[in-house]
C-alpha positions in Angstrom: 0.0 0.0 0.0 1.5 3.1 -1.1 -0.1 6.4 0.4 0.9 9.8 0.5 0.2 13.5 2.0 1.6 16.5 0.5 2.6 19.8 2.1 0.2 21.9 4.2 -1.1 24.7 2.1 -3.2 28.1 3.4 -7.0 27.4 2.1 -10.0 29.2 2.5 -12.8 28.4 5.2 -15.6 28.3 4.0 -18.9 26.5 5.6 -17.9 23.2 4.9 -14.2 23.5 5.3 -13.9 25.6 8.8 -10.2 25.6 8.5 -7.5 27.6 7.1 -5.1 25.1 5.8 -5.1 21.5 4.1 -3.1 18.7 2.3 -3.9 16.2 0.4 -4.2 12.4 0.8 -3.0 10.1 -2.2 -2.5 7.1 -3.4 -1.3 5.3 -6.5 -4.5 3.3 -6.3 -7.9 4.2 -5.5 -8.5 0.8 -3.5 -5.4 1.5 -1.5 -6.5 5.0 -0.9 -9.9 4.0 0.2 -8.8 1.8 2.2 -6.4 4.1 4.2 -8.8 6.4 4.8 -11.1 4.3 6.3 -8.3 3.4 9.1 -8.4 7.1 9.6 -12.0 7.7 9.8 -12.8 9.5 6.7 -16.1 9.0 4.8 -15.9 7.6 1.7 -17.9 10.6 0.5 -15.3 12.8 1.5 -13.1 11.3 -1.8 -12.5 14.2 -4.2 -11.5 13.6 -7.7 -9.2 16.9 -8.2 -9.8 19.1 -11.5 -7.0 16.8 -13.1 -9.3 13.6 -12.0 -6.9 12.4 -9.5 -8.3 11.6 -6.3 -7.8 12.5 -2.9 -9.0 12.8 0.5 -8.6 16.8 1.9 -6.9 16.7 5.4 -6.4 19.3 8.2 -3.2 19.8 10.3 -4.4 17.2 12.7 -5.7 14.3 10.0 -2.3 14.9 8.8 -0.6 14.5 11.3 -2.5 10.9 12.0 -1.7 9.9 8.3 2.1 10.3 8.8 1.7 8.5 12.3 -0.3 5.5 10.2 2.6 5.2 7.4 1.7 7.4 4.8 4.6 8.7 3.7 5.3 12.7 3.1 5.7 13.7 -0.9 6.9 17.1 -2.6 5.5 19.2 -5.3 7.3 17.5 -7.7 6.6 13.9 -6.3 2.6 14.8 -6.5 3.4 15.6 -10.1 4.5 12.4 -10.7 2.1 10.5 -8.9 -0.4 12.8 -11.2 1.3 11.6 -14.0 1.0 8.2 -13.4 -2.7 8.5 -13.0 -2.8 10.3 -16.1 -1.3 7.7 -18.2 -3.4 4.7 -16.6 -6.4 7.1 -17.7 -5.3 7.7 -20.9 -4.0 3.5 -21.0 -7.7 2.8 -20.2 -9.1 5.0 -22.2 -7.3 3.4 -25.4 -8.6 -0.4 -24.8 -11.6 0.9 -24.3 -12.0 2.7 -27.7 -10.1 -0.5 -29.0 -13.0 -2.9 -27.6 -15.9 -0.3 -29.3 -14.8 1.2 -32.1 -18.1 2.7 -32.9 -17.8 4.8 -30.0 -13.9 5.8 -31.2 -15.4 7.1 -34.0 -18.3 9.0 -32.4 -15.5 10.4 -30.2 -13.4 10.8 -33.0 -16.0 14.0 -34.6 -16.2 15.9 -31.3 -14.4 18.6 -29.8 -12.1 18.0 -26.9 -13.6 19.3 -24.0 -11.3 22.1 -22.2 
């Protein structure tokens, strides 16, 4: 099982988030991630899937802290890139034996805009 927090970053409150700062917790696969969270407490519908579809579990100062405690391991900017990455190519992996296994939808696909 491979989980990871990032740094602490300054965040806004806002009525469902009453606190000023927050990391991330990540995995390399959703099970593993779900999993992890549900040692720690967290809802499953607190999973977030981040505007560049990876997902994650928000954490305060204090969840954080409890992550590290439980084994997740502490990542830097560039590390969460990577982990990004690899989600990224799995997606985009996926995404081509999909359109393999139907290519009637490939082609549907093929005649529309790329959403931005």
């Amino acid at each position: 099982m491979h989980i990871f927090v990032d740094a602490l970053r300054p965040c806004l409150c806002t009525a469902t988030w009453p606190h000023d700062e927050s990391c991330h917790l990540l995995s390399d696969t959703l099970p593993d991630l779900r999993t992890f969270a549900r040692r720690l407490r967290l809802r499953d519908d607190w999973l977030q899937w981040s505007e560049n579809n990876i997902p994650h579990y928000d954490l305060t100062r204090d969840m954080r802290l409890k992550a590290l405690l439980a084994g997740a391991v502490e990542i830097t900017d560039a590390e969460a890139a990577d982990l990004a990455a690899l989600w990224h190519a799995r997606s985009e992996r996926s995404l081509a034996r999909l359109l393999a296994g139907a290519p009637s939808l490939a082609a549907r696909l093929a005649r529309r805009p790329l959403a931005h």
